[in-house]
NUKEKE-642909 format. One record per residue (C-alpha): x, y, z; residue in one letter; residue number from 0. Coordinates in pm, 1 decimal. Example, Ala and Ser with C-alpha at 12.3 -4.5 7.8 and 13.67 -1.06 7.14 Angstrom:
<recs>
+----------+----------+----------+-----+-----+
!       xx !       yy !       zz ! res !   n !
+----------+----------+----------+-----+-----+
!   1230.0 !   -450.0 !    780.0 !   A !   0 !
!   1367.0 !   -106.0 !    714.0 !   S !   1 !
+----------+----------+----------+-----+-----+
</recs>
This chain:
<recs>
+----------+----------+----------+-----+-----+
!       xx !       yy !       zz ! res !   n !
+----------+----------+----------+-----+-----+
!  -2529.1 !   2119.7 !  -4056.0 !   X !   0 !
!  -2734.5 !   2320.8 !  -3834.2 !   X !   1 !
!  -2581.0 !   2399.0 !  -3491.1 !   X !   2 !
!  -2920.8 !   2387.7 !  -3319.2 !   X !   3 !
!  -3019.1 !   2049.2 !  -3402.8 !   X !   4 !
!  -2958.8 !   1784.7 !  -3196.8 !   X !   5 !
!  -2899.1 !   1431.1 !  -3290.8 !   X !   6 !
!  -3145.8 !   1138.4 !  -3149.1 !   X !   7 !
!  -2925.7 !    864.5 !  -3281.0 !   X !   8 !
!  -2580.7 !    768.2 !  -3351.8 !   X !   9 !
!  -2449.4 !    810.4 !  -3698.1 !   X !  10 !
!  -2398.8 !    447.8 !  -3853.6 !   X !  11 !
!  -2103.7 !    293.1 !  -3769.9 !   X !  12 !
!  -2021.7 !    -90.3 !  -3741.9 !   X !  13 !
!  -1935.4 !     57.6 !  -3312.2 !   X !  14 !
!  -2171.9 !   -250.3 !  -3130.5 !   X !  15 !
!  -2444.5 !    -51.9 !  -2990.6 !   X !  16 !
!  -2503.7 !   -244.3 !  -2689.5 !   X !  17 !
!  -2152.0 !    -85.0 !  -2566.9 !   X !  18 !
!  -2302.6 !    264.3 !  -2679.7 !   X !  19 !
!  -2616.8 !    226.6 !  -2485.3 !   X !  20 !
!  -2406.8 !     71.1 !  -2173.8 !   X !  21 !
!  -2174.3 !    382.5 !  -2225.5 !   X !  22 !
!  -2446.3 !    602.0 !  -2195.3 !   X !  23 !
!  -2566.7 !    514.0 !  -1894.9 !   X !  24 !
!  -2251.6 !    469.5 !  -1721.0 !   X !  25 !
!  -2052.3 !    713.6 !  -1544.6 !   X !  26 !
!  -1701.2 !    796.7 !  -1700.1 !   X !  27 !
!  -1472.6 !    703.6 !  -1383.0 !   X !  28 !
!  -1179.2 !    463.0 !  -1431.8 !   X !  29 !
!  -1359.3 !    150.3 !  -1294.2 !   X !  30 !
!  -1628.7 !    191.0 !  -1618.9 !   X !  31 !
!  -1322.5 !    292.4 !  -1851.7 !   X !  32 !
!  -1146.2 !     -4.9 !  -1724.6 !   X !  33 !
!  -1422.6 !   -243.3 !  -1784.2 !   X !  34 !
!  -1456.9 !    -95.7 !  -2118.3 !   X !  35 !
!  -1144.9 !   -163.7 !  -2222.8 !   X !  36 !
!  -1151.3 !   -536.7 !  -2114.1 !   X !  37 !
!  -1460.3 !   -614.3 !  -2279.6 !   X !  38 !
!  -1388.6 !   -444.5 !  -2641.7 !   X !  39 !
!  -1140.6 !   -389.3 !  -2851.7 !   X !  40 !
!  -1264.5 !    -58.3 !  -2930.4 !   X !  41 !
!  -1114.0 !     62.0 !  -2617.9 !   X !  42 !
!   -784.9 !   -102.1 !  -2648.3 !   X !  43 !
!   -636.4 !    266.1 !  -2783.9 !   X !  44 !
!   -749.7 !    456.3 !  -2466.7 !   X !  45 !
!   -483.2 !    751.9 !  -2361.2 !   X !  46 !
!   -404.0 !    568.3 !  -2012.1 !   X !  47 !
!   -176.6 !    253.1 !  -1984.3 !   X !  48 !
!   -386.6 !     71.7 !  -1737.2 !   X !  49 !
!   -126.9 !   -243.6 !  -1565.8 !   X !  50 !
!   -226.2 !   -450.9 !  -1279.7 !   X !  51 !
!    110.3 !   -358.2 !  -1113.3 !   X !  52 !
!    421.5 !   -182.1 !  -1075.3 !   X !  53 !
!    697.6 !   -308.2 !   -814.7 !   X !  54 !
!   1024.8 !   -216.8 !   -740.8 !   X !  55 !
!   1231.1 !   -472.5 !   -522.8 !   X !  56 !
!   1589.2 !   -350.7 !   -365.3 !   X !  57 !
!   1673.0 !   -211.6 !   -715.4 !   X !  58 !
!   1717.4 !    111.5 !   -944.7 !   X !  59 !
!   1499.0 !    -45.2 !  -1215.8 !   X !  60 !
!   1115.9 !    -83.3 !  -1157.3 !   X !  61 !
!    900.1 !   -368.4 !  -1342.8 !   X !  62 !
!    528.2 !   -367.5 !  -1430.0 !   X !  63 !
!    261.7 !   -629.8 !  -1523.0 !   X !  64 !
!      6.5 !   -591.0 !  -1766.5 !   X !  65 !
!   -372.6 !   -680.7 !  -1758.6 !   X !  66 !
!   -266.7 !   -977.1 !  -1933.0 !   X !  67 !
!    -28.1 !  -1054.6 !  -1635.5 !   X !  68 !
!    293.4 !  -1002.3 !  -1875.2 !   X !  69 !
!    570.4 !   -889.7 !  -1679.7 !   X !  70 !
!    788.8 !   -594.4 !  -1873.9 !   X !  71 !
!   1167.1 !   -535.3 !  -1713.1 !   X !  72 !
!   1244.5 !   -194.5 !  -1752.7 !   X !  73 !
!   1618.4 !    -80.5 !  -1890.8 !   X !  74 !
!   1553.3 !    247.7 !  -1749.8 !   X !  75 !
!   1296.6 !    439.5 !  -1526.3 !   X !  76 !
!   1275.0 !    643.3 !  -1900.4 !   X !  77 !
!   1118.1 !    317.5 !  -2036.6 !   X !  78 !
!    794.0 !    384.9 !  -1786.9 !   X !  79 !
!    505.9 !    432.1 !  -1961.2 !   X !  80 !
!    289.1 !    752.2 !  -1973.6 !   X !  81 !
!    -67.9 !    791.0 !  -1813.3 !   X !  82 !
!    -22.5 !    497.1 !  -1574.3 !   X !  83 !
!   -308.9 !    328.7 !  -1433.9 !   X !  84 !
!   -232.7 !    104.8 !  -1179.8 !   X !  85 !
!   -521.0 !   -124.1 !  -1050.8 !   X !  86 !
!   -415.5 !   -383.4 !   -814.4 !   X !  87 !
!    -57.2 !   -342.7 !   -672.0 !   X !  88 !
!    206.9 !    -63.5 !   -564.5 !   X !  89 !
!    518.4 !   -194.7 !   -432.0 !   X !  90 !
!    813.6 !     65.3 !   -414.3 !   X !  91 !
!   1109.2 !   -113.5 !   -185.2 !   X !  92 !
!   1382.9 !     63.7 !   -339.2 !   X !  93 !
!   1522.5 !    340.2 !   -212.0 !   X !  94 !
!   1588.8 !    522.3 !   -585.5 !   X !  95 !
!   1380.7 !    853.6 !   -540.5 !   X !  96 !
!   1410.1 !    864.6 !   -880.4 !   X !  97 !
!   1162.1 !    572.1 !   -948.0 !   X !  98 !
!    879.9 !    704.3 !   -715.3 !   X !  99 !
!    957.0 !   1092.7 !   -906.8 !   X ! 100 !
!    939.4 !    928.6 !  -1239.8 !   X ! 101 !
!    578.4 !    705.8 !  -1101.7 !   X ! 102 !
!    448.4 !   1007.2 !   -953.1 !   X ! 103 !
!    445.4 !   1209.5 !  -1319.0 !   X ! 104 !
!    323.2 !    951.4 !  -1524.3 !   X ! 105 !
!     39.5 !    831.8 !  -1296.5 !   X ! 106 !
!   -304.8 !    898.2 !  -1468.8 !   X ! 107 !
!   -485.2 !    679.5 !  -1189.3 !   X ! 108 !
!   -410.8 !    487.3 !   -889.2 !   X ! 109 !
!   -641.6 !    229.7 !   -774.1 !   X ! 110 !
!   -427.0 !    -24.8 !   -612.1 !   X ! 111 !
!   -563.5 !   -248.3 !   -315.3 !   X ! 112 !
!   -209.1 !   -383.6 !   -195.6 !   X ! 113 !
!     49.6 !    -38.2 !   -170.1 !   X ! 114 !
!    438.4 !   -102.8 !     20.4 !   X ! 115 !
!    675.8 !    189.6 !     30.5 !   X ! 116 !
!   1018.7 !    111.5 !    176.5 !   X ! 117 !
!   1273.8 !    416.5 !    199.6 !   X ! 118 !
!   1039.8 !    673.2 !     46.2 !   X ! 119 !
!    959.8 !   1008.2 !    126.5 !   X ! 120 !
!    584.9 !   1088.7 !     41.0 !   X ! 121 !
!    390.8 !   1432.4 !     75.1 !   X ! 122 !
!     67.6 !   1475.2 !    171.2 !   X ! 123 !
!    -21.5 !   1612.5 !   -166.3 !   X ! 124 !
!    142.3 !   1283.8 !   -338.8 !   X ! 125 !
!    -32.8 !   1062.3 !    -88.8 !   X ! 126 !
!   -376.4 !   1193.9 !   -147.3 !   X ! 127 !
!   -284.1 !   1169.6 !   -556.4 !   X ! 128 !
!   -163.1 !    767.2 !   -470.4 !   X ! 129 !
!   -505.9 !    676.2 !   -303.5 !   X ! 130 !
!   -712.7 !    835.0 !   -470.3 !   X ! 131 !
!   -927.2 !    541.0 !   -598.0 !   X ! 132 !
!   -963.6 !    511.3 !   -264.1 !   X ! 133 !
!   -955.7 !    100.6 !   -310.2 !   X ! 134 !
!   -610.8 !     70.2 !    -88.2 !   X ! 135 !
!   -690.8 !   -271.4 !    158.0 !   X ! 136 !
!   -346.7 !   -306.7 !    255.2 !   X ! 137 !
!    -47.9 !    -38.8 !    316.2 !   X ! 138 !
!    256.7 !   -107.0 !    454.1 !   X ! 139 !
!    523.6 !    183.6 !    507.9 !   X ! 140 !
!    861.1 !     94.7 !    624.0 !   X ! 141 !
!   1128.4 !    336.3 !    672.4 !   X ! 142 !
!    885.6 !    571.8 !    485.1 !   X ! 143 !
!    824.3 !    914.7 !    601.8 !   X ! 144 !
!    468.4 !   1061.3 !    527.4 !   X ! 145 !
!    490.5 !   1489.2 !    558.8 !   X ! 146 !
!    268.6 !   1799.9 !    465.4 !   X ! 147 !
!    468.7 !   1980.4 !    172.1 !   X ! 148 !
!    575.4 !   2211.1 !    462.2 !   X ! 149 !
!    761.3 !   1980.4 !    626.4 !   X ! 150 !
!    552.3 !   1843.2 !    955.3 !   X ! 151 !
!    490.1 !   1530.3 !    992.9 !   X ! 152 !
!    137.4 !   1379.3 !    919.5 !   X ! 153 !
!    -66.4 !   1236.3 !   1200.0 !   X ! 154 !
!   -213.1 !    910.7 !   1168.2 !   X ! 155 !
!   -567.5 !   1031.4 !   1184.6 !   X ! 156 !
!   -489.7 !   1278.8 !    891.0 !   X ! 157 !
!   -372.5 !    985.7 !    651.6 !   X ! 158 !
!   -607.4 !    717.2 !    761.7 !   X ! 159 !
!   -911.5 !    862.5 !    659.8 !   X ! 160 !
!   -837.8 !    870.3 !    306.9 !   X ! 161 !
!   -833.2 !    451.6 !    320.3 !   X ! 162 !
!  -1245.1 !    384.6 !    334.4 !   X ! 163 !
!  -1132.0 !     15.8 !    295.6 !   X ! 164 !
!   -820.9 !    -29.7 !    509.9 !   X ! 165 !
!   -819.7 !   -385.1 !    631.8 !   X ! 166 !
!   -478.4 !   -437.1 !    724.9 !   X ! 167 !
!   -173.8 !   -127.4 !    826.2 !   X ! 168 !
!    171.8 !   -197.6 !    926.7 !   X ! 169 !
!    447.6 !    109.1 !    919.0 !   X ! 170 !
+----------+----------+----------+-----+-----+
</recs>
């Protein structure tokens, strides 16, 4: 085939073209991807894990519920899945580092409304990565130190302004 040419139309597939046409217009941001894979099962294979939330209460072992509100114990922080997408809830009130290390490299996307950290140490750089869906409503840090990777402490204006929708902050 010709390099040059460009193709006007889809080669035939039994793919509903409605979704095609919707795709096409759409951006590719997780919202659209998310939406996408709730409304066909063509997008049930993505490469992200998308769960409505992970929590950790008091414990070394971390829980998550899926988009069909399934909740899956975990055995072992090992058992967390890869490319997390988180899109309602955050809730880390354990002091195991370990589970917040092991969140932190198999997030793909965080777009959580509700986020509580108890006993956590968070960087700026890992802060910015957590909100970046910039959705968070509610945040509540106890005990939980927020720092710039060189070690100062982060002012409240600093972090704040990364929360568009903030309705409600307790620390």
């Amino acid at each position: 085939m010709d390099s040059s040419k460009v193709l006007t139309h889809p080669p035939p597939s039994d793919f509903p073209s409605d979704i095609l046409k919707w795709m096409k217009k759409k951006d590719k941001k997780p919202p659209t991807l998310l939406k996408l894979v709730k409304i066909s099962k063509y997008f049930q294979s993505l490469r992200f894990f998308p769960v409505k939330a992970v929590q950790s209460f008091l414990g070394p072992l971390p829980w998550y519920i899926t988009l069909n509100n399934e909740r899956i114990n975990l055995n072992s922080v090992e058992e967390m899945p890869n490319r997390l997408w988180i899109t309602e809830k955050l809730s880390l009130l354990s002091p195991a580092y370990i589970i917040y290390e092991k969140l932190l490299s198999n997030l793909a996307f965080c777009e959580a409304k509700e986020m509580y950290f108890a006993d956590q140490k968070i960087t700026f750089k890992e802060y910015k990565i957590l909100t970046a869906g910039k959705k968070v409503e509610y945040l509540r840090l106890t005990s939980t130190t927020l720092k710039y990777e060189n070690g100062i402490d982060i002012y409240y204006e600093d972090f704040i302004k990364f929360l568009p929708k903030i309705k409600k902050f307790f620390f």
